[in-house]
C-alpha positions as CSV (number, residue, x, y, z in Angstrom):
1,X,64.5,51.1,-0.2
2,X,61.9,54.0,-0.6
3,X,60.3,53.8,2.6
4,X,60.4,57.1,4.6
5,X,58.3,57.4,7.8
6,X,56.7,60.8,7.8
7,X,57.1,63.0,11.0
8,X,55.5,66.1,12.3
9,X,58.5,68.0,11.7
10,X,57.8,67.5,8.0
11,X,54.5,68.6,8.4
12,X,55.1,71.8,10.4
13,X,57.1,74.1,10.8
14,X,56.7,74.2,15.0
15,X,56.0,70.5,15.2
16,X,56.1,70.4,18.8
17,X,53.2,73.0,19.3
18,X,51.3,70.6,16.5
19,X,52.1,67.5,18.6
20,X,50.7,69.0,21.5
21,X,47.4,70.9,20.3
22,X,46.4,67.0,19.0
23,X,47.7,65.8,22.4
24,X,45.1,68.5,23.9
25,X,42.7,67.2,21.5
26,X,42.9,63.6,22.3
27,X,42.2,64.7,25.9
28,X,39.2,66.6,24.9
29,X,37.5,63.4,23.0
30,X,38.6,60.5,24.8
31,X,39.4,61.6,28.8
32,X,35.7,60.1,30.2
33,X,37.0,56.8,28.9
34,X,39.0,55.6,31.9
35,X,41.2,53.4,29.7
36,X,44.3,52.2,32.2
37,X,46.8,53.9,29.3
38,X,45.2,56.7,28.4
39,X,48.0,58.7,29.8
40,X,51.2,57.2,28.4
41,X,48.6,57.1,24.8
42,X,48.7,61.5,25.6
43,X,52.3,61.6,26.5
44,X,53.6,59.7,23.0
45,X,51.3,62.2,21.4
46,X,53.1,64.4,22.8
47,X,56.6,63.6,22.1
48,X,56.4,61.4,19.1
49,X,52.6,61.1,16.9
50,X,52.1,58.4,15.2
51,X,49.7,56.1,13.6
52,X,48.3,59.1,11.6
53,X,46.7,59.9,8.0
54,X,46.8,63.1,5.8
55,X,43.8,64.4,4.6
56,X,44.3,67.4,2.4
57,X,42.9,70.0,5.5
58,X,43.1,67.7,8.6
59,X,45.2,64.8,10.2
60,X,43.4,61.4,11.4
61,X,45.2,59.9,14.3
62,X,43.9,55.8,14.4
63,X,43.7,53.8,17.7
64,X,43.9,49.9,18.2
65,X,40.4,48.8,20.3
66,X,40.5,49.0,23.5
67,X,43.5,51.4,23.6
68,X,41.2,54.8,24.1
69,X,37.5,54.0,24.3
70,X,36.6,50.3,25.2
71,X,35.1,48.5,22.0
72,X,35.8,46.1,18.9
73,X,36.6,48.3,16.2
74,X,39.6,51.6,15.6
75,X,39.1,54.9,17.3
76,X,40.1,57.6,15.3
77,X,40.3,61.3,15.9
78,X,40.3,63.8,12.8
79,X,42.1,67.1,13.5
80,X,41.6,70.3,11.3
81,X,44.5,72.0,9.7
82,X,42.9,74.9,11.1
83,X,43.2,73.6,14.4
84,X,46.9,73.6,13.8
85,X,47.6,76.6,12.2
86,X,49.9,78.3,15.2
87,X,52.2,75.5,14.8
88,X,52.5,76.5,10.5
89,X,51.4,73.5,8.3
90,X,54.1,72.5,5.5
91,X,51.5,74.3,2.2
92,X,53.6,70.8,0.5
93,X,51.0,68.8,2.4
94,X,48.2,70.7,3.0
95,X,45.8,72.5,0.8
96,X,44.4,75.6,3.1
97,X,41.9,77.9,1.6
98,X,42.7,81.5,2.9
């Protein structure tokens, strides 16, 4: 078996700061919404991300329908590496141009 689920903590060295910038960023895009589970959708952000991509300089979270903005098709939400860079991106994942 050579499936590995990827976690924050790979990704950064203070994972928990990461988790909770996106969380803060989630809030930002999506709070006029008024979805019903919005909040519990903020508070697994918070403790556990999932459901994410890596882009070389930025993480894109994806969301069913329905789950943060009422519609038919994913919502996503792209956060920058630079966004993140208090919690200390893994350089193994990311490619950040100083």
């Amino acid at each position: 078996n050579t499936f590995k689920p990827i976690t924050f903590a790979h990704l950064f060295k203070k994972p928990l700061i990461a988790s909770m910038i996106c969380a803060r960023r989630l809030e930002a895009e999506y709070k006029d919404n008024n979805m019903e589970l919005f909040p519990l959708v903020v508070a697994s952000m918070e403790v556990n991300p999932t459901r994410f991509l890596i882009y070389p300089d930025a993480i894109e979270f994806i969301f069913p329908p329905n789950l943060v903005k009422k519609g038919n098709q994913d919502n996503k939400l792209l956060v920058k590496i630079s966004e993140l860079a208090e919690a200390e991106p893994n350089l193994d994942w990311f490619s950040i141009k100083k």
